[in-house]
N, C-alpha and C positions, 0 to 999 in steps of 0.2 A: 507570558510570564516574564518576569524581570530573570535577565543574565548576565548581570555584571554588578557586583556588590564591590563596593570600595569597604574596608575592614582597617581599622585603627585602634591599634593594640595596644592600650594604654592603663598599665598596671600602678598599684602604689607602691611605695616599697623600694625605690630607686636607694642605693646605699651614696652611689659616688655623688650625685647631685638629690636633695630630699625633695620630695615631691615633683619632678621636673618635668611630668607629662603637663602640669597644672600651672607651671612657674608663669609668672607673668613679664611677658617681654613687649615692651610696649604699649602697655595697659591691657595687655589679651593672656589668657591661658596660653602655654605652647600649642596645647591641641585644638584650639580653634582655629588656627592657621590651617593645618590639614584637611580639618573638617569645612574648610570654605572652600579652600581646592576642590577638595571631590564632590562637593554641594554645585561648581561651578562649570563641573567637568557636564558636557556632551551625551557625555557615552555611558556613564556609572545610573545605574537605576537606583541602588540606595546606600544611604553611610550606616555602616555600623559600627559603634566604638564596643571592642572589647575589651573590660575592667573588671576589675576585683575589687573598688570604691565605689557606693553608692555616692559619695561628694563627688568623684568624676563623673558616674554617669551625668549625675545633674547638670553638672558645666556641661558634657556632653549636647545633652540633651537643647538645652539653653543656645547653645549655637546650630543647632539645626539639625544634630546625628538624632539616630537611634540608638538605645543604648538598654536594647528587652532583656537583660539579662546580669547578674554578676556570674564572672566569671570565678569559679573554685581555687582555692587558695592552695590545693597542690597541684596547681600550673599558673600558679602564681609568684614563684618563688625567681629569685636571682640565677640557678640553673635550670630553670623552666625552658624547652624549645618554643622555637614559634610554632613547630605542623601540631604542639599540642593545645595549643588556643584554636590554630582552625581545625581540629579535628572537635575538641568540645562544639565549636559553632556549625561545623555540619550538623553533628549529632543532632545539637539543639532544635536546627531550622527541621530537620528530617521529621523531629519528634510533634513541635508545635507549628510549625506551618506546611508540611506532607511536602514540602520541598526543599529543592538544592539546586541554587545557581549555577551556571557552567565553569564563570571564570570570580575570582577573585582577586583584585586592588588593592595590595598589598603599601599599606602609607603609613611608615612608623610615623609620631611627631615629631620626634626628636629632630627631622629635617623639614626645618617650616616653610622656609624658601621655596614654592612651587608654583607654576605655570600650567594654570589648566588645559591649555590647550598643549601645551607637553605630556600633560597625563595620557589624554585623546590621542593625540599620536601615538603612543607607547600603545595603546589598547588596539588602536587600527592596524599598527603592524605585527600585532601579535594573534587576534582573533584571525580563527579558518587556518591558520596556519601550521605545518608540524611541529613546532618549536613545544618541550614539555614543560617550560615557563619562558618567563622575560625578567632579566635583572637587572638596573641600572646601574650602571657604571662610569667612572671618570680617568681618564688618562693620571697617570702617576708623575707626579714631576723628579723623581728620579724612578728609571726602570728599577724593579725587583732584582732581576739579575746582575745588582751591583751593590746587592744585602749580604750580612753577614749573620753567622749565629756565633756562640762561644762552646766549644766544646774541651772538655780539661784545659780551661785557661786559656785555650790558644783561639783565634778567630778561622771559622771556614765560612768559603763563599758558601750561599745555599744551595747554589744547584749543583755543582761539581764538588761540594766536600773539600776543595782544594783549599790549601791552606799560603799559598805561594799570589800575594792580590795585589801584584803589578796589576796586575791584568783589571783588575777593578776600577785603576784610575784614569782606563781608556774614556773616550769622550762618549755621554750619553748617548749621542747618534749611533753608537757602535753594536746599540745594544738594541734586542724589541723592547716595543712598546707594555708596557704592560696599566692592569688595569685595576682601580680600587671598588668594591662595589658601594653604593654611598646610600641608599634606602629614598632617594628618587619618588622613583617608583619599581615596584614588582607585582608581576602578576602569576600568578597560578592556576592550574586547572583543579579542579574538585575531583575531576575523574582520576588523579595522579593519586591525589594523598589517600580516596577511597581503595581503589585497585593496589596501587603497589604502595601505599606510607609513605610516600616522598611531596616533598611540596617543591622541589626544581627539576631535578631528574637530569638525566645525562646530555638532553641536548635543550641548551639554554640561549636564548637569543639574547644579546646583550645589545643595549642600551645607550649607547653612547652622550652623556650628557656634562656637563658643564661641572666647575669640580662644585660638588655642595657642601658645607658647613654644615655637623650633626652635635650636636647635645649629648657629650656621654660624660663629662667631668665639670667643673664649678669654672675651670681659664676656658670652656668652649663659650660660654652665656655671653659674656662679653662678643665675642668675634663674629656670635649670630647675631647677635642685636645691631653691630657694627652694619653687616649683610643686609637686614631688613632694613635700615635707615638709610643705605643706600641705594634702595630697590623699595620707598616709600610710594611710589606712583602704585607700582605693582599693590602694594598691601592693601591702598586706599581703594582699591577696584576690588579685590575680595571682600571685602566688609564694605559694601556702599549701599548694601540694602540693611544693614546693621539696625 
């Protein structure tokens, strides 16, 4: 039985960029970049795009995923979670194929930039292991702990509440490292969101990877397209069976 589903959650309805699962960068959908990664990857036994567009699944479909299903328009919404897309898609698979994968391949499009054999790594050290997901992550080019919030007007650091931020303009070194999670890659267990609702859980193995470029506003489309035209050998080897 196949256990490891790559899952690509791809809704319409984006308010900050329209249509942006679908936007074509490069002459390609966004989502067909992802969907060649995991088509390319090792390790993933199948793609499934989750949508709430029958015009996506089609594109979908058109680049190589599976796409058996629309997904329901109240976890489709801009405050939608993610564990409620894969909990409709366990349901789904439980219901129409008596099964449920172990692990899940969590690959928004909004980050098209990937490396299949990065994916497969991420999967090999995460499979058999106690880790209750895997999340990818990028180092921060300025540490966290040298943020601020605004509370009545005045600025405090975020972790000490302190309000007095000499202290902030010590030199990066001084500080940890801290990290961004960038949507990579992630994986999940089925067993986590069934038994306790969680889709990472308290011990997450993190992922250390390269910073990535994600699609959430209209000034990111430039900066990724910028990424993929400099990383065009890469893309031409995704799409060479096109």
């Amino acid at each position: 039985m196949k256990n490891i589903i790559a899952v690509i959650p791809a809704r319409s309805g984006s308010k900050g960029v329209r249509d942006k699962n679908i936007k074509e960068i490069l002459g390609r959908p966004l989502i067909a970049y992802s969907i060649k990664a995991a088509k390319q990857s090792k390790l993933i036994d199948r793609v499934i795009v989750s949508t709430n567009s029958r015009m996506y699944a089609d594109k979908a479909i058109s680049f190589g995923a599976e796409a058996p299903f629309l997904r329901p328009e109240e976890i489709s919404q801009d405050d939608s979670t993610d564990i409620e897309f894969f909990q409709h898609l366990i349901s789904w698979m439980k219901e129409n194929e008596e099964y449920i994968p172990d692990y899940f391949v969590h690959l928004r499009p909004t980050t098209p930039l990937r490396d299949p054999k990065i994916i497969d790594d991420a999967i090999s050290r995460f499979i058999d292991s106690n880790f209750t997901s895997l999340r990818s992550v990028h180092k921060m080019s300025e540490s966290a702990y040298k943020a601020f919030e605004i509370e009545d007007m005045v600025l405090h650091r975020i972790f000490n509440k302190g309000t007095d931020l000499d202290e902030s303009n010590y030199a990066r070194q001084s500080y940890p490292n801290t990290y961004d999670a960038n949507g990579y890659v992630d994986i999940v267990r089925s067993k986590l969101i069934i038994e306790r609702n969680l889709l990472h859980g308290d011990n997450v193995l993190p992922y250390i990877t390269e910073s990535s470029s994600e699609i959430d506003e209209k000034g990111d489309i430039e900066k990724v397209q910028y990424m993929l035209e400099k990383n065009i050998n890469n893309i031409n080897e995704l799409f060479k069976n096109e």
